[in-house]
VMD Tcl script that builds the backbone (N, CA, C; Angstrom):
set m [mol new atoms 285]
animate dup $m
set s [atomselect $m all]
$s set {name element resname resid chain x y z} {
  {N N UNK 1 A -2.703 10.673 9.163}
  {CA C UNK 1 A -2.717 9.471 8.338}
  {C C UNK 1 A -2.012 9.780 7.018}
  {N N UNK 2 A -0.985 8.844 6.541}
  {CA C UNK 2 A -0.663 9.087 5.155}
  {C C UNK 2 A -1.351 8.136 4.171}
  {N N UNK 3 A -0.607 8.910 2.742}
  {CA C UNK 3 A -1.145 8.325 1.568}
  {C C UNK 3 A -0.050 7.827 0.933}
  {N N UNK 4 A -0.278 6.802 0.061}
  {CA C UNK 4 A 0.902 6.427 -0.757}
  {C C UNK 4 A 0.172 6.050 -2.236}
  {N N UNK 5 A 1.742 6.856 -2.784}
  {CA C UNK 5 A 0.989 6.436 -4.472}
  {C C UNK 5 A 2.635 6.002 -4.728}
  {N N UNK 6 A 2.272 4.840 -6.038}
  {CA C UNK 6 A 3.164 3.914 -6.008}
  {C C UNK 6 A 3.248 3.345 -7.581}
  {N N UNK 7 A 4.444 2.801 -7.611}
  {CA C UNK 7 A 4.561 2.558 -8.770}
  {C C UNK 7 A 5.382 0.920 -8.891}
  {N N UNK 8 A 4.772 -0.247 -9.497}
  {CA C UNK 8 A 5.838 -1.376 -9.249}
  {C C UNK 8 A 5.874 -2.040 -10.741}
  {N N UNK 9 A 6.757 -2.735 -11.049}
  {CA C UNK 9 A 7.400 -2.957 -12.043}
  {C C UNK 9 A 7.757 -4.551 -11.600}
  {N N UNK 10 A 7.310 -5.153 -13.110}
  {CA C UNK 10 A 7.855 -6.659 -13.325}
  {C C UNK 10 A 9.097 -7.288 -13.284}
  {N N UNK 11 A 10.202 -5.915 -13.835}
  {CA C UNK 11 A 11.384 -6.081 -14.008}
  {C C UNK 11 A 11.636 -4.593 -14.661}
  {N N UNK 12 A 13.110 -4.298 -14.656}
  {CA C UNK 12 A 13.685 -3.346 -15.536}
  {C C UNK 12 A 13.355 -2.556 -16.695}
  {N N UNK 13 A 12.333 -1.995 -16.620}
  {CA C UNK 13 A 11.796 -1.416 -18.298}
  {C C UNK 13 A 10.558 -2.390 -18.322}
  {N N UNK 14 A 10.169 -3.142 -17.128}
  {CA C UNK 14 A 8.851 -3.689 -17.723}
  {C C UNK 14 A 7.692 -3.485 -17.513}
  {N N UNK 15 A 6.640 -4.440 -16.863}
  {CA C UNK 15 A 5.429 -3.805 -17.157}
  {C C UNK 15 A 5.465 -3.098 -16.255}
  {N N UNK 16 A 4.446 -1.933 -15.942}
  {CA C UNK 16 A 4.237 -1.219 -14.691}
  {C C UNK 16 A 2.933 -0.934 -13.951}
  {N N UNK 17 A 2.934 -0.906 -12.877}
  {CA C UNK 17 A 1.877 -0.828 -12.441}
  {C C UNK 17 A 1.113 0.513 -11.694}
  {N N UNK 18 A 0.492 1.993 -11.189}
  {CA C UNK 18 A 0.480 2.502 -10.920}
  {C C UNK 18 A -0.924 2.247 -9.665}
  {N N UNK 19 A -0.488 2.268 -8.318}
  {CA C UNK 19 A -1.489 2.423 -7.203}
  {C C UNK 19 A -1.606 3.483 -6.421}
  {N N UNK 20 A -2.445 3.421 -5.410}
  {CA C UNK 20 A -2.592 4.475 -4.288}
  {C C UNK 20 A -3.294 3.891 -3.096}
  {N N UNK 21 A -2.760 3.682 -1.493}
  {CA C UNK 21 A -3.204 3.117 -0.772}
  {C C UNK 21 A -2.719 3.708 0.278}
  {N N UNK 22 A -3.259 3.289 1.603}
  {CA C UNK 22 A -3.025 3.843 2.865}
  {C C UNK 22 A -1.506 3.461 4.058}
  {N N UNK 23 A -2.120 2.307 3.319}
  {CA C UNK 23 A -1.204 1.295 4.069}
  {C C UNK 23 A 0.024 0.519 3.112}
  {N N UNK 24 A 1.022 1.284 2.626}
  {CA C UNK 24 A 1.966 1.054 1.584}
  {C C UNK 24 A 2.469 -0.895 1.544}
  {N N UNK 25 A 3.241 -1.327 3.297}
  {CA C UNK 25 A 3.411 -2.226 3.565}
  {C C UNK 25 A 2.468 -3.742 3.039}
  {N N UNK 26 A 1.260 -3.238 3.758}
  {CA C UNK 26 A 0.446 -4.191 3.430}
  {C C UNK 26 A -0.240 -4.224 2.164}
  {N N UNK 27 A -0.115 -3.252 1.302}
  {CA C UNK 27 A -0.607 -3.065 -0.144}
  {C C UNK 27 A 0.275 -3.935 -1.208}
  {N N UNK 28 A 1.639 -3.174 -0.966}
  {CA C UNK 28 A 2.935 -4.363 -1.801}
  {C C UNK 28 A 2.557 -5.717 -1.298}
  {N N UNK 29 A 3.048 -5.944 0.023}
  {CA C UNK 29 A 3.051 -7.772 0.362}
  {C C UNK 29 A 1.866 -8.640 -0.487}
  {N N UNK 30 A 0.445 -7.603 -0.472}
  {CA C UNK 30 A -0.575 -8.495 -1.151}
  {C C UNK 30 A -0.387 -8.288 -2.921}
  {N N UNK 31 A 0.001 -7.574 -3.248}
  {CA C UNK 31 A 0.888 -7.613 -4.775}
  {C C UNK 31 A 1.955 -8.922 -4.519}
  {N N UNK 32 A 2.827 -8.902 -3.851}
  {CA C UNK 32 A 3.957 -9.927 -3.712}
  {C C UNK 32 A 3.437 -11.695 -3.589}
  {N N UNK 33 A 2.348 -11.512 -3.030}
  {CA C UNK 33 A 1.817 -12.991 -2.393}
  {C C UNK 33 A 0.692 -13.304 -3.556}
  {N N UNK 34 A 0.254 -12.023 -4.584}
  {CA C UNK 34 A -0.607 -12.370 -5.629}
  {C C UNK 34 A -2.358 -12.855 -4.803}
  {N N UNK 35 A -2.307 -12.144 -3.638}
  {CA C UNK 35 A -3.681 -12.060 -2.690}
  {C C UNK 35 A -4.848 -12.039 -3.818}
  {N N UNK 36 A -4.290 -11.174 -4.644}
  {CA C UNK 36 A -6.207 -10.885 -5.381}
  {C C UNK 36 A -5.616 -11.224 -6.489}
  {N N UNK 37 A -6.662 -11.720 -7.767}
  {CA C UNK 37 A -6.178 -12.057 -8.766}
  {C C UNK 37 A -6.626 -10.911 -9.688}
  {N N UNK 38 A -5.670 -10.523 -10.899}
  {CA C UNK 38 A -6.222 -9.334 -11.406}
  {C C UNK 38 A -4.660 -9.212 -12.212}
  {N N UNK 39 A -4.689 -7.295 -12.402}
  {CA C UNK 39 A -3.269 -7.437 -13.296}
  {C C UNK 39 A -1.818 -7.739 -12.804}
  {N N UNK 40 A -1.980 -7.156 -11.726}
  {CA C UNK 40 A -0.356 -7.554 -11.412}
  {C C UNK 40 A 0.130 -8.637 -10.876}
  {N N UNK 41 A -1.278 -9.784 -10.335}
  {CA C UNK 41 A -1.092 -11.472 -9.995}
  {C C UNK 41 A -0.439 -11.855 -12.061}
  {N N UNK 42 A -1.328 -11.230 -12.758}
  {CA C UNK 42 A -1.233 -11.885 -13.863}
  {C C UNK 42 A 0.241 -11.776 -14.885}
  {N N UNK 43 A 0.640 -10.205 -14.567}
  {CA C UNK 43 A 1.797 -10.228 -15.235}
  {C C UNK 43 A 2.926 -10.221 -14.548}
  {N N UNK 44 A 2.872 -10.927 -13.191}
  {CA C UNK 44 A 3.958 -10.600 -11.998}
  {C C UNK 44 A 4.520 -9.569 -12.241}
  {N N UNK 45 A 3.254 -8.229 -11.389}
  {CA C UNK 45 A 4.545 -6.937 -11.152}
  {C C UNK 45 A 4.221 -6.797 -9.699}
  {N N UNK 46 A 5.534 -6.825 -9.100}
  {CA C UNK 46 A 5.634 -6.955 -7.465}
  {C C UNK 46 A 6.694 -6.243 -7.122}
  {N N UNK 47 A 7.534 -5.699 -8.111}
  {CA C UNK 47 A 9.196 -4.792 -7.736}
  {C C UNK 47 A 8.364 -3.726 -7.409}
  {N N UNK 48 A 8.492 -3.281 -5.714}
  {CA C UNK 48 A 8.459 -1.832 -5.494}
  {C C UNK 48 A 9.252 -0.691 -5.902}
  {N N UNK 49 A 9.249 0.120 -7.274}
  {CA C UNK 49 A 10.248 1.100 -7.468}
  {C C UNK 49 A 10.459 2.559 -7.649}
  {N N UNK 50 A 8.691 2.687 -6.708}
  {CA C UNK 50 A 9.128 4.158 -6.836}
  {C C UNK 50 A 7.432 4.556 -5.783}
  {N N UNK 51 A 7.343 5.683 -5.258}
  {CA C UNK 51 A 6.578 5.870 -4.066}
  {C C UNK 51 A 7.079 6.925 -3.444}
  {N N UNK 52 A 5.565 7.853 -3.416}
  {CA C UNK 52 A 5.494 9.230 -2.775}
  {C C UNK 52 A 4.313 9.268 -1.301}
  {N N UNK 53 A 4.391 10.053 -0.826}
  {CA C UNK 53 A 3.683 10.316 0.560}
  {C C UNK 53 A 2.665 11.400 0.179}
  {N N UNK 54 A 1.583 11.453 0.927}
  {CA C UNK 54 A 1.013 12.613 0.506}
  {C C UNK 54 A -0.015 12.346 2.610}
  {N N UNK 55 A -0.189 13.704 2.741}
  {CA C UNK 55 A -1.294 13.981 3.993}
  {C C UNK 55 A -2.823 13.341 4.077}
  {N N UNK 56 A -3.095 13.747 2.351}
  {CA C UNK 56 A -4.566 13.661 2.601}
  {C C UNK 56 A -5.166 13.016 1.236}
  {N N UNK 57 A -6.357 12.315 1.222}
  {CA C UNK 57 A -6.229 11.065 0.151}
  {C C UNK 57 A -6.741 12.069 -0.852}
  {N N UNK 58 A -7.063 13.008 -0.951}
  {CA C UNK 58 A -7.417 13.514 -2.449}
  {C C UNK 58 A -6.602 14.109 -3.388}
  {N N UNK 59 A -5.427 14.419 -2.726}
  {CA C UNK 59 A -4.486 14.698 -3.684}
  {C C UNK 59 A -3.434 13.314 -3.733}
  {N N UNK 60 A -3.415 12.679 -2.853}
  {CA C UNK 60 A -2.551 11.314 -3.477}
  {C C UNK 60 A -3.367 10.478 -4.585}
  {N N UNK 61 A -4.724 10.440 -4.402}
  {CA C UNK 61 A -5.783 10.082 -5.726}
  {C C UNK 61 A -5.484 10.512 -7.191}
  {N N UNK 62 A -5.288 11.963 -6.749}
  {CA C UNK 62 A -5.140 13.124 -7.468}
  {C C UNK 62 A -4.160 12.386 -8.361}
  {N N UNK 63 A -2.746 12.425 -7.536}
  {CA C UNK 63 A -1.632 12.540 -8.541}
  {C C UNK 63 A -1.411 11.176 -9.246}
  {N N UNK 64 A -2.049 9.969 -8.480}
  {CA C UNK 64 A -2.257 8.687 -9.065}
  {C C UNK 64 A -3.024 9.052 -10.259}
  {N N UNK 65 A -4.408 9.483 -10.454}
  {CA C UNK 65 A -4.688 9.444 -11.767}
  {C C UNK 65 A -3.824 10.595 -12.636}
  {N N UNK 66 A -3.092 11.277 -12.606}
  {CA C UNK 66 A -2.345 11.838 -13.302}
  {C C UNK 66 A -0.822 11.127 -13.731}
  {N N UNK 67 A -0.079 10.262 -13.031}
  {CA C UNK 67 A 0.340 9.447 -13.552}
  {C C UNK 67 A -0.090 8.486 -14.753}
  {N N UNK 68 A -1.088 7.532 -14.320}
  {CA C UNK 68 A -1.779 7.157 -14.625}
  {C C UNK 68 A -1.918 7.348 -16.348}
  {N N UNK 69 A -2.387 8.298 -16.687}
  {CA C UNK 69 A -2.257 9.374 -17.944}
  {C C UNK 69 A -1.312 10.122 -18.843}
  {N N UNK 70 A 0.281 9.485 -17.777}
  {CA C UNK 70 A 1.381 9.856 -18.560}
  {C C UNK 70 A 1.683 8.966 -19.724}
  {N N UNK 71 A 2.784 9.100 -20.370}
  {CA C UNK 71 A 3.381 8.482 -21.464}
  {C C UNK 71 A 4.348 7.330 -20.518}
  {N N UNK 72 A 4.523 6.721 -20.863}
  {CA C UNK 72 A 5.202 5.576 -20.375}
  {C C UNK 72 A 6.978 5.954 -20.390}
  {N N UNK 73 A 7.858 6.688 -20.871}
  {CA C UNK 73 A 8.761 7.253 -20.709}
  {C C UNK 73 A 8.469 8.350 -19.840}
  {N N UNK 74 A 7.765 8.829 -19.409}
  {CA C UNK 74 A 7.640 9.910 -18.574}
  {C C UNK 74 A 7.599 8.935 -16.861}
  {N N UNK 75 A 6.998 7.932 -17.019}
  {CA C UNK 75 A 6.596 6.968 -15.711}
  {C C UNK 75 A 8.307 6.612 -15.759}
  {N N UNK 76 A 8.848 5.938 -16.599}
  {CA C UNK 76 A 10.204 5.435 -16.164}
  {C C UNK 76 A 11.482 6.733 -16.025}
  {N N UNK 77 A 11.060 7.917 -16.626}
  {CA C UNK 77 A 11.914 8.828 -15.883}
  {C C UNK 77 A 11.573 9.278 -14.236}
  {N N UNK 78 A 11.059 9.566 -13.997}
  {CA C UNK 78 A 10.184 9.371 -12.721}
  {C C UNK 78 A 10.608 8.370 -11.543}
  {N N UNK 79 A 10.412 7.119 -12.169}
  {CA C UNK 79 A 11.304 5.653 -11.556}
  {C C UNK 79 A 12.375 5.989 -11.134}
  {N N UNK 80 A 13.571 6.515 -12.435}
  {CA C UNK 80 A 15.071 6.168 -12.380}
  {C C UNK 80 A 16.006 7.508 -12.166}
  {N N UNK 81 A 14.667 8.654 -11.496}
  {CA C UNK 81 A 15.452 9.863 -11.252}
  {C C UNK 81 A 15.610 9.431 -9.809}
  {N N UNK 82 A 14.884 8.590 -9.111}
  {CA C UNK 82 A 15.080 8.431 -7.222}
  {C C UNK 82 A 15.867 6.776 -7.579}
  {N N UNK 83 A 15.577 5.679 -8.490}
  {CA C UNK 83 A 16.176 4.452 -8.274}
  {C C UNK 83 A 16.212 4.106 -9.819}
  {N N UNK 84 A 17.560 4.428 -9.908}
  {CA C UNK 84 A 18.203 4.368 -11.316}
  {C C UNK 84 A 18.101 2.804 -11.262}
  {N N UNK 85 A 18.617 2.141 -10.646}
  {CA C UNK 85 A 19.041 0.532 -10.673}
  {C C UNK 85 A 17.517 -0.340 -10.701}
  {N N UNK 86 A 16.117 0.333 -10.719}
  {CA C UNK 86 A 15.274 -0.264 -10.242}
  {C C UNK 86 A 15.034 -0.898 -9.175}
  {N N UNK 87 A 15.877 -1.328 -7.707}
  {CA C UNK 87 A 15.657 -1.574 -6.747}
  {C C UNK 87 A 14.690 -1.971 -6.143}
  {N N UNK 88 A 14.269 -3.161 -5.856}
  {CA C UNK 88 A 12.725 -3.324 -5.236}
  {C C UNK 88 A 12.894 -2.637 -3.565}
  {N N UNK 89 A 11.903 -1.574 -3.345}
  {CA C UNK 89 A 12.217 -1.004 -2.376}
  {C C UNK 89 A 11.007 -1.729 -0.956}
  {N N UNK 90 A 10.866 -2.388 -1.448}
  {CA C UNK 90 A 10.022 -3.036 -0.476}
  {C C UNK 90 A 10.508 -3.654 0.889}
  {N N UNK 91 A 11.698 -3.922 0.901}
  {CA C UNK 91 A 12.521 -4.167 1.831}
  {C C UNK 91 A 13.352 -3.345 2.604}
  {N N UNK 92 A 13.162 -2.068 2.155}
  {CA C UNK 92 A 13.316 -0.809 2.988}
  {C C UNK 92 A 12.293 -0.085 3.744}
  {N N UNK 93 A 10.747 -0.273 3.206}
  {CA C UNK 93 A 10.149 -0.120 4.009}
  {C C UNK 93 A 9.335 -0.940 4.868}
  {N N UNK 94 A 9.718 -2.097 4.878}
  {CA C UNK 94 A 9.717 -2.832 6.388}
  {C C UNK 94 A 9.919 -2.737 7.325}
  {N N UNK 95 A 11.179 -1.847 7.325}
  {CA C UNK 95 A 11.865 -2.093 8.484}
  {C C UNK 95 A 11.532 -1.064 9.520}
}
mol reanalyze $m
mol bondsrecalc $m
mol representation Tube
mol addrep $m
């Protein structure tokens, strides 16, 4: 089983959001469709732009709350060392 920790963004330099879930696909779409109401229904952040894999959920937990705890230039270097352009990558892993 994998893990996914994730990172999505309103727009370009904007707000950001930091998660961790099992099921990457179905985690974004309910960000995208605004399923639950909360922060990222509220400040529309739905751009998928950045997302790691991990084996086992305690270290994908792990590195989520250590994000989590960065400086906010440290989160957007991070972003724009794998997707300089911000890219919503959500449509790559659909397929």
């Amino acid at each position: 089983m994998s893990y996914y920790v994730y990172m999505l963004a309103s727009s370009k330099h904007g707000t950001l959001y930091v998660g961790v879930t099992r099921d990457l696909v179905r985690r974004v779409h309910e960000h995208k469709a605004k399923a639950a109401r909360g922060f990222t229904a509220e400040y529309d952040v739905d751009r998928l732009v950045w997302f790691e894999c991990y084996d086992d959920p305690v270290s994908a937990i792990t590195r989520e709350k250590d994000i989590k705890k960065w400086r906010r230039d440290w989160k957007i270097n991070l972003i724009e060392a794998g997707n300089p352009g911000w890219v919503d990558l959500y449509e790559g892993i659909c397929k």
